[in-house]
C-alpha positions as CSV (number, residue, x, y, z in Angstrom):
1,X,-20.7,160.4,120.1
2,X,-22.5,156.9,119.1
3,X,-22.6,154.4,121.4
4,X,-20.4,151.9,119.1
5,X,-17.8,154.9,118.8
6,X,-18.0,155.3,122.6
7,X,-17.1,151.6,122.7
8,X,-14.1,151.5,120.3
9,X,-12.6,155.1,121.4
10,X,-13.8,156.4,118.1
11,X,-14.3,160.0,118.0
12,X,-14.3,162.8,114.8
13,X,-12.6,165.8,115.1
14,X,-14.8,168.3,113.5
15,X,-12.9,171.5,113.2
16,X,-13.1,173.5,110.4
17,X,-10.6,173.6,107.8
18,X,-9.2,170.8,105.4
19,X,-10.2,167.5,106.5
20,X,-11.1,164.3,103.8
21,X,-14.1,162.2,104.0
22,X,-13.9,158.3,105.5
23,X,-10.0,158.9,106.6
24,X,-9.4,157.4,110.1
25,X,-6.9,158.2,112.3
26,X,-5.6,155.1,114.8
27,X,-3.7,156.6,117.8
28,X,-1.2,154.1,119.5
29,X,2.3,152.7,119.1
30,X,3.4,151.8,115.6
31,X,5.7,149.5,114.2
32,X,6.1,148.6,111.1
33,X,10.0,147.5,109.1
34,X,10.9,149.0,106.1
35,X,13.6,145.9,105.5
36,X,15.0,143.2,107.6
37,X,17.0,144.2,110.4
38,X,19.4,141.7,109.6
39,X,21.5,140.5,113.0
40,X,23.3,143.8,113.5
41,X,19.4,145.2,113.7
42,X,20.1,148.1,111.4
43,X,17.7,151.1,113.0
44,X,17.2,152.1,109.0
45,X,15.0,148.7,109.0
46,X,12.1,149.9,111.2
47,X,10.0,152.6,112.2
48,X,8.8,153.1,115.6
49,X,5.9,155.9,116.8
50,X,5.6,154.8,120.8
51,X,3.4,158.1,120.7
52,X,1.9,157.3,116.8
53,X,-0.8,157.4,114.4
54,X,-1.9,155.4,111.8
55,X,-3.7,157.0,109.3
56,X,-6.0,155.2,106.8
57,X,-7.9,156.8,104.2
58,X,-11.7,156.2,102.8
59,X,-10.4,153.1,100.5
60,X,-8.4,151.4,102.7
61,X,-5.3,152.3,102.0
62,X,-2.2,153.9,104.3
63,X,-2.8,157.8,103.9
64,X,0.3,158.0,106.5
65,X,2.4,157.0,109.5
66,X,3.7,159.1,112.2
67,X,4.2,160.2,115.3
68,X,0.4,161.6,116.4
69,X,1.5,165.1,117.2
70,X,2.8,165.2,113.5
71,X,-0.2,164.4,111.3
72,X,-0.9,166.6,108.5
73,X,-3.8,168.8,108.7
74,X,-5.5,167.7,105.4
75,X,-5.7,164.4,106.9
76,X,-6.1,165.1,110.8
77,X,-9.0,167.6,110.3
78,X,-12.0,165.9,110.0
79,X,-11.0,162.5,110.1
80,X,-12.5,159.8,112.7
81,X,-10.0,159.0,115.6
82,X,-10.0,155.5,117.0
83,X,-8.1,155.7,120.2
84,X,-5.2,152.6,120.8
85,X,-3.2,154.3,122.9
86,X,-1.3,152.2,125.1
87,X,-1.4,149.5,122.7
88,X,0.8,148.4,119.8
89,X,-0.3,148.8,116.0
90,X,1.6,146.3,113.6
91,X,0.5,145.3,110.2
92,X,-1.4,142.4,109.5
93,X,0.4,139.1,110.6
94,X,1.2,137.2,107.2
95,X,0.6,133.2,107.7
96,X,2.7,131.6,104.8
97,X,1.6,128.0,105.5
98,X,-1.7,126.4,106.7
99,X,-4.0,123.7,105.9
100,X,-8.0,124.7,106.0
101,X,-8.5,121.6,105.2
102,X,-7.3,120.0,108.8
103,X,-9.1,122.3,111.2
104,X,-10.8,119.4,113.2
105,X,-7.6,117.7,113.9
106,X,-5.4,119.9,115.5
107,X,-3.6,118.5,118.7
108,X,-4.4,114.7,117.2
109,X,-1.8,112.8,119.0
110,X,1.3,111.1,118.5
111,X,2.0,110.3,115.4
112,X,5.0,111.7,112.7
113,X,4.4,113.0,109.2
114,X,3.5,110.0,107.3
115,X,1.2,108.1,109.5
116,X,-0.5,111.6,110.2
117,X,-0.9,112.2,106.6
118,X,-2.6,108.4,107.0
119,X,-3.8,108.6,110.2
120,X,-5.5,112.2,110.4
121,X,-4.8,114.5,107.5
122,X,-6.0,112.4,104.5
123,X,-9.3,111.5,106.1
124,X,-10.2,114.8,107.4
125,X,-9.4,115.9,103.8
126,X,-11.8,113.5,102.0
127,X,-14.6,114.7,104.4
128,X,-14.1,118.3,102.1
129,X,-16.1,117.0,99.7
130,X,-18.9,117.7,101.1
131,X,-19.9,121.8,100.8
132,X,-21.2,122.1,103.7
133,X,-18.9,121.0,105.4
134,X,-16.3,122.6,103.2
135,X,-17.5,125.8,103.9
136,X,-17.8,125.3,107.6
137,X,-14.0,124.6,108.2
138,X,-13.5,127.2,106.1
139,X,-15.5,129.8,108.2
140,X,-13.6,128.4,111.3
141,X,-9.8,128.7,109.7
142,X,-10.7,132.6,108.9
143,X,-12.3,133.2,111.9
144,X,-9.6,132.1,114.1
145,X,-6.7,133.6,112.1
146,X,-8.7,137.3,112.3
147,X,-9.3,136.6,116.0
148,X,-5.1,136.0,115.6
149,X,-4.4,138.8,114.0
150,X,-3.7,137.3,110.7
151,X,-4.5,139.3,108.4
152,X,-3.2,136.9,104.7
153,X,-2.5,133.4,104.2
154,X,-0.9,130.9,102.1
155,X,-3.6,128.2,102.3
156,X,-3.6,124.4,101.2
157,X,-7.2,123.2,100.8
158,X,-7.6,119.7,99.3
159,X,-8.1,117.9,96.0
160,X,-11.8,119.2,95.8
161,X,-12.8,121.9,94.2
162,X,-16.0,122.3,96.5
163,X,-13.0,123.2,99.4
164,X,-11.3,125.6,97.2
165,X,-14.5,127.7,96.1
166,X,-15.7,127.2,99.8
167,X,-12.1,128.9,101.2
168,X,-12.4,131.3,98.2
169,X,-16.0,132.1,98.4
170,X,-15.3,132.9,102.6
171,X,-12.3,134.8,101.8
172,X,-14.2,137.4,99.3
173,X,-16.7,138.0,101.6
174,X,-14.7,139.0,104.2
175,X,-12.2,141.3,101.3
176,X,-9.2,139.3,102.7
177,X,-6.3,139.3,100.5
178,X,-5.6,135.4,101.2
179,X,-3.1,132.6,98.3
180,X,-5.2,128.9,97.9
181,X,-5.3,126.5,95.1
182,X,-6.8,123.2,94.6
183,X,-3.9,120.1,96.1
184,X,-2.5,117.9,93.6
185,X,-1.9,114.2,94.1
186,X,-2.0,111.4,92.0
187,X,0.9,108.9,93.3
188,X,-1.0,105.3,93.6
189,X,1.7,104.0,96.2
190,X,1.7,107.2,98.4
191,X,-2.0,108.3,98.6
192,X,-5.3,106.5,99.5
193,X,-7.5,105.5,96.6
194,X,-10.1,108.1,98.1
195,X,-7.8,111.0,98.2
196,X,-6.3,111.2,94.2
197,X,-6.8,112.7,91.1
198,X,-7.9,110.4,88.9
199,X,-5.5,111.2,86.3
200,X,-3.3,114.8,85.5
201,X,-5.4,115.9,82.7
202,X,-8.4,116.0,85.1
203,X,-6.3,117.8,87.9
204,X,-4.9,120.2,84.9
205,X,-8.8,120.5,83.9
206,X,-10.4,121.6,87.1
207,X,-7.3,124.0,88.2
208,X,-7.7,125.9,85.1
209,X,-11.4,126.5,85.9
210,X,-10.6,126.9,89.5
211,X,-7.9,130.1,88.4
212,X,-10.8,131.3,85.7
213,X,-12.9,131.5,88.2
214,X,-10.7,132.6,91.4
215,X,-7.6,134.3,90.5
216,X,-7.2,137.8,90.4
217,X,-10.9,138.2,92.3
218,X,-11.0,140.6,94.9
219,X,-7.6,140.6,97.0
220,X,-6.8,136.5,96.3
221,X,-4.6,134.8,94.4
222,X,-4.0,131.5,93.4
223,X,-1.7,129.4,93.9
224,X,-0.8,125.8,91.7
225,X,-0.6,123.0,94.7
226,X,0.9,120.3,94.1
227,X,0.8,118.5,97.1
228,X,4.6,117.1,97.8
229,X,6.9,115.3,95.4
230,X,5.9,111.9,97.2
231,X,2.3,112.0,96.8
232,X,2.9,113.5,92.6
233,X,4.5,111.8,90.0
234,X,6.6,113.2,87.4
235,X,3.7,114.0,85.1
236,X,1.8,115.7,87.9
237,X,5.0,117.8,88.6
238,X,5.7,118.6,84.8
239,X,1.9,120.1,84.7
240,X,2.2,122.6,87.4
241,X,6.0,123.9,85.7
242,X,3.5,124.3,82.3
243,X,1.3,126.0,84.0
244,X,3.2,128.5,85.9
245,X,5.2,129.5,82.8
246,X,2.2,130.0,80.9
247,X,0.7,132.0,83.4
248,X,3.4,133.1,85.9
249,X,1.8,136.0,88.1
250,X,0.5,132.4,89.5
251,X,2.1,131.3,92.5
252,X,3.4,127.5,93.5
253,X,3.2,126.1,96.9
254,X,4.5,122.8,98.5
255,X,5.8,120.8,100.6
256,X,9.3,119.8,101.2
257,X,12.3,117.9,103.1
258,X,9.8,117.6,106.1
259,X,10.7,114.7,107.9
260,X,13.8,111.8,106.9
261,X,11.5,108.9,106.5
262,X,9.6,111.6,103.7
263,X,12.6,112.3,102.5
264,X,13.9,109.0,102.2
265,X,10.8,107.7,100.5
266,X,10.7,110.5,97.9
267,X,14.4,109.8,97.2
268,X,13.8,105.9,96.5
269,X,11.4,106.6,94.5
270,X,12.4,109.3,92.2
271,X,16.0,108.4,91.8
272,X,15.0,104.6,90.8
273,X,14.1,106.9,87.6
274,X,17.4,108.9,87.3
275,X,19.9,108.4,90.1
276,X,21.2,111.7,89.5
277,X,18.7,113.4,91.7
278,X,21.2,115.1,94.4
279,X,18.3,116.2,97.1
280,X,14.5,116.7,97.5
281,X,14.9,120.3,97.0
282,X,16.6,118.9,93.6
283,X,14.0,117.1,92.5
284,X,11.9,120.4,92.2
285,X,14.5,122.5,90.7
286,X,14.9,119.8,88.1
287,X,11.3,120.2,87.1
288,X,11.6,123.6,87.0
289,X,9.4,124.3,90.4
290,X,11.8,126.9,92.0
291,X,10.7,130.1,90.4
292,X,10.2,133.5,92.1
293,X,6.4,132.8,92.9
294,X,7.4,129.8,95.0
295,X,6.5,129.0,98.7
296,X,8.6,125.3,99.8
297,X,7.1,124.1,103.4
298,X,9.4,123.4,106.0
299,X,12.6,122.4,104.4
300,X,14.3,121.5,107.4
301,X,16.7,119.0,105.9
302,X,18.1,120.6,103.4
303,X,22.1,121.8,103.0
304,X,23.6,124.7,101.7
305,X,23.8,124.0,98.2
306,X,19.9,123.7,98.4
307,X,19.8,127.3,100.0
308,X,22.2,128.4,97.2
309,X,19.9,126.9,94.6
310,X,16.6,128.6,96.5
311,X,18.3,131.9,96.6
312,X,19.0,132.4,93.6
313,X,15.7,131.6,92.2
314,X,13.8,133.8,94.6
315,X,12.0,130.8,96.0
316,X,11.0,131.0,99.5
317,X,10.5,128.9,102.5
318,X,7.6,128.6,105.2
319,X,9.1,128.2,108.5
320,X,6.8,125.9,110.6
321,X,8.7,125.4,114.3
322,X,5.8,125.0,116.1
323,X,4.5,121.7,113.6
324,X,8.0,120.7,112.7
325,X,8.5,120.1,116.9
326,X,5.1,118.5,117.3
327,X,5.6,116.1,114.3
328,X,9.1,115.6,115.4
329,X,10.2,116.6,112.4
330,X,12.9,118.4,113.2
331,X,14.7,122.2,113.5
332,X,14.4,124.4,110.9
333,X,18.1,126.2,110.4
334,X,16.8,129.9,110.1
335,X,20.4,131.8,110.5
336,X,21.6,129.8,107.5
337,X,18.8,130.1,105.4
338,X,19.0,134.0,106.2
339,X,22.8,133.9,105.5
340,X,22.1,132.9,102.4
341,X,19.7,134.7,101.6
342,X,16.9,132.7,101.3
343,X,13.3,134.6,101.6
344,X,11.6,133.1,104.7
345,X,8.1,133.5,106.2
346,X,6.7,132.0,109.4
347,X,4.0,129.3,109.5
348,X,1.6,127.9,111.9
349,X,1.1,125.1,109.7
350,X,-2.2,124.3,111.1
351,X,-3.2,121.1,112.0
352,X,0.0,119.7,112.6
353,X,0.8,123.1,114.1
354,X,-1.0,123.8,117.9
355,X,-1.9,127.3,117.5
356,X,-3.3,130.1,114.6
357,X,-1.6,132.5,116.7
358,X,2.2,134.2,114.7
359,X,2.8,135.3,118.2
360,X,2.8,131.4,119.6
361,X,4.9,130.9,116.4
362,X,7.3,133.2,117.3
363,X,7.6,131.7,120.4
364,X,8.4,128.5,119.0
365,X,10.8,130.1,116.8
366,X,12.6,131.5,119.3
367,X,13.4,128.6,120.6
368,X,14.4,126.5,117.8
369,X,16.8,129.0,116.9
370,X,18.1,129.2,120.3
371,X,18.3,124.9,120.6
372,X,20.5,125.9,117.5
373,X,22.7,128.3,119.5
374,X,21.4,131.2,118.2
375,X,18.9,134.5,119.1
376,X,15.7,135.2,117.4
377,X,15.5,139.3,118.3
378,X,12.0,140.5,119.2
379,X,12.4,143.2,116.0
380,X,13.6,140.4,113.6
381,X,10.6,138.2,114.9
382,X,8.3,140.8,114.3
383,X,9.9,141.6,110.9
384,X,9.5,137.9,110.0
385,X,6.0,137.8,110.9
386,X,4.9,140.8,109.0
387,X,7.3,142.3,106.3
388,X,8.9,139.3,105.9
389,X,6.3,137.0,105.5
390,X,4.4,139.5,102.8
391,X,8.1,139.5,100.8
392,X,7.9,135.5,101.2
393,X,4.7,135.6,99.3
394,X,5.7,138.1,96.8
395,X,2.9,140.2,98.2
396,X,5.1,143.4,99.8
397,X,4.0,145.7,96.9
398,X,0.9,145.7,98.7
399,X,0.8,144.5,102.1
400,X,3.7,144.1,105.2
401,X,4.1,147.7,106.2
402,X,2.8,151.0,106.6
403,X,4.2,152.3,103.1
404,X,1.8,155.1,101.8
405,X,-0.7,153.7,99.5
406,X,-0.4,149.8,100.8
407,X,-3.2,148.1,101.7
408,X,-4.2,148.6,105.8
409,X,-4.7,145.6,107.2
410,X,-3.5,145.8,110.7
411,X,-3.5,144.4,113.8
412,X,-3.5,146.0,117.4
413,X,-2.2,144.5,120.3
414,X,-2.0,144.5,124.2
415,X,0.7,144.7,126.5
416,X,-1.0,143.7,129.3
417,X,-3.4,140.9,127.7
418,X,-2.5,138.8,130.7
419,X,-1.4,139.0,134.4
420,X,2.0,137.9,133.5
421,X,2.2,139.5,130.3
422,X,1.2,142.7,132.0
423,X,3.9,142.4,134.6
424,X,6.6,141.7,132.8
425,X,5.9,144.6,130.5
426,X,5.1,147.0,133.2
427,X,8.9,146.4,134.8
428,X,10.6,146.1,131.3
429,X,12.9,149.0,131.0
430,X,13.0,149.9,127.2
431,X,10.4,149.1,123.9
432,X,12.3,145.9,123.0
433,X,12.2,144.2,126.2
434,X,8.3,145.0,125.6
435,X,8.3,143.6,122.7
436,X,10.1,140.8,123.3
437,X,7.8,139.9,126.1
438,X,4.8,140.3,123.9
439,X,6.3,137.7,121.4
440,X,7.3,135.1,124.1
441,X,3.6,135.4,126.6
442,X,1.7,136.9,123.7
443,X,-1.2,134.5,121.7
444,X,-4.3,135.4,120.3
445,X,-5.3,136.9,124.2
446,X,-3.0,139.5,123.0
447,X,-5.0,140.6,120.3
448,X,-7.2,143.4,121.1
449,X,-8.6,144.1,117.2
450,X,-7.8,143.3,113.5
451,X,-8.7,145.6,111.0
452,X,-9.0,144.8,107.2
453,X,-8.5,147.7,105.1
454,X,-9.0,150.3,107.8
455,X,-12.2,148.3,109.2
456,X,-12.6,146.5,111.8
457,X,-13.0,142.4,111.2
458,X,-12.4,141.6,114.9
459,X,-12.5,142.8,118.3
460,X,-11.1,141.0,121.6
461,X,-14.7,140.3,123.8
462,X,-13.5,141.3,127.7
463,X,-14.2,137.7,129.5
464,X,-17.7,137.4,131.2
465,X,-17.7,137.9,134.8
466,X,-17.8,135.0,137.4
């Protein structure tokens, strides 16, 4: 045995017989969901091996999932066994809203949405022009969200095209299947002279070469970004509905019904053109922006007959508790946007969200929902971080579980990452008071290794001794 597979519990069972060349077997508890366990938590929903294996064949793709005594022979015999046990195995954690852009701002204080966009986000933005720099951030923001256990994204850049081939360029290398796209602004009132498109046939101009050159490269995908309905005008927002339906395996992201001073503004402003414009969430369906291939940040102030209209168009919505309660922007209703059957994924919303971590996010879910008077379950919070997150991005066909021939990008993590964390699991009595535990202690300490594709991307460093 190698000193590298000494360190990683990686071992290769060479007996005779009927094994396949590169397969890996992981040995640990799995979990993985097979649909949303709704708030009866249907046992159908998930799958859980606390005695499993993971199996992962030579291309990166689920070979199998099981409990470990149970793998087949054809894959068990000669494959390479990396040795978990004791720790928890989940697919990748699926990030449906950041901004790469604002790495060096994160905790920048005191301020709501619109004087941070002014204060902190527009000018950390402009400094993306520069490639260098561009491609440092983005180095950081993939680093962190491997070292997090996110495995995809959903990923705002900024208006410069040197940002988006930066984040794309980092995200290739590193065979990530990641969503970006060049933001789109061009409002004169709403956004600094420094920080526009000069005009919509330019932005239309360099986001067709930007999907020419990006889109359908490796594992990413892009995604038409227009920025928020305040900072486009109705030209900008009639573009990016042209585009998708010309090309609709495209994806849209945005922003929307954030804060009520942003949604006030946008309000004044678009219905001194038509006064018939009911609600923000309006405003896009009118331009034709809620499509099955959209992703709507936040929408925290929005009422049922906006979750009706999302619904039914397949759109989806990025829940962001941990930004929405630093901005003070609000709480996010997650039982009624379930209830009516809105697709929702779970954002850190980086950098007016605190942490890359989906745990720390869940966290923060957990109690928004419960300031709301309801229960976020451990297995539904797991569901929405995973599963649901990949079905928020229209990406479950090939990510979000441990389906046979999905992609394996996983994550692994520990129980006992922390003294407290380690207690409280140690005295829990059954899997989902673990679990739970894990969700409400658990950040990126937890994290013990992300794999992409069956490899490993990171690994948890044991802290240097004093």
């Amino acid at each position: 045995m190698s000193s590298e597979q000494a360190a990683t519990g990686q071992t290769r069972d060479t007996a005779a017989g009927c094994g396949q060349h590169g397969v890996r077997v992981f040995l640990g508890a799995v979990l993985h969901f097979l649909d949303d366990p709704g708030p009866e938590l249907d046992p159908a929903a998930w799958e859980l091996f606390e005695d499993g294996a993971l199996v992962v064949d030579g291309e990166g793709k689920v070979a199998w999932a099981g409990p470990a005594a149970d793998v087949p022979c054809e894959l068990r015999t000669g494959a390479t066994k990396v040795d978990h046990r004791g720790r928890l195995i989940v697919p990748g954690f699926v990030d449906t809203h950041l901004h790469v852009s604002e790495v060096d701002i994160v905790a920048s204080y005191g301020e709501q949405l619109l004087n941070w966009l002014q204060q902190y986000a527009f000018p950390a933005e402009a400094k993306c022009a520069d490639p260098d720099y561009a491609r440092t951030v983005a180095g950081i923001a993939l680093e962190r969200m491997l070292a997090a256990g996110t495995t995809t994204a959903s990923v705002h850049t900024s208006i410069h095209t040197t940002m988006v081939d930066a984040f794309f360029e980092q995200a290739l290398q590193r065979n990530l299947r990641m969503l970006s796209g060049k933001v789109l602004m061009d409002r004169v009132t709403q956004t600094p002279h420094y920080l526009r498109d000069p005009d919509v046939q330019t932005a239309e101009d360099q986001t067709l070469e930007l999907i020419d050159r990006w889109h359908g490269k490796g594992r990413l995908g892009y995604s038409i970004s227009p920025r928020l309905a305040l900072t486009c005008t109705e030209d900008m927002l009639a573009m990016v509905a042209r585009l998708h339906r010309q090309q609709p395996d495209l994806w849209i992201q945005t922003h929307g019904a954030e804060n009520p001073e942003e949604i006030k503004r946008v309000l004044d402003i678009y219905r001194a053109q038509d006064s018939s414009y009911r609600s923000y969430i309006d405003i896009y369906d009118r331009f034709d922006l809620l499509t099955g291939k959209s992703l709507f940040a936040h929408c925290v102030h929005i009422d049922d007959t906006d979750r009706v209209r999302l619904a039914a168009a397949g759109s989806a919505v990025a829940f962001c508790p941990d930004s929405n309660m630093f901005l003070g922007s609000g709480l996010f209703d997650l039982d009624a946007a379930w209830r009516y059957g809105v697709s929702v994924g779970l954002g850190s919303d980086i950098a007016g969200g605190t942490s890359y971590s989906q745990l720390y996010a869940l966290n923060q879910a957990y109690k928004v929902v419960a300031v709301r008077g309801g229960r976020l379950h451990a297995l539904r919070g797991f569901y929405l971080a995973t599963l649901g997150g990949a079905r928020a991005l229209s990406l479950d066909r090939h990510i979000g579980n441990f389906t046979v021939g999905k992609e394996a990008d996983f994550t692994v993590l520990d129980f006992a990452a922390t003294p407290t964390l380690a207690r409280r699991a140690e005295i829990a009595e059954t899997f989902a008071e673990r679990l739970f535990a894990l969700m409400i202690l658990g950040d990126e300490q937890a994290v013990t290794a992300t794999y992409i594709l069956g490899r490993r991307v990171h690994e948890r460093q044991s802290p240097a001794p004093v």
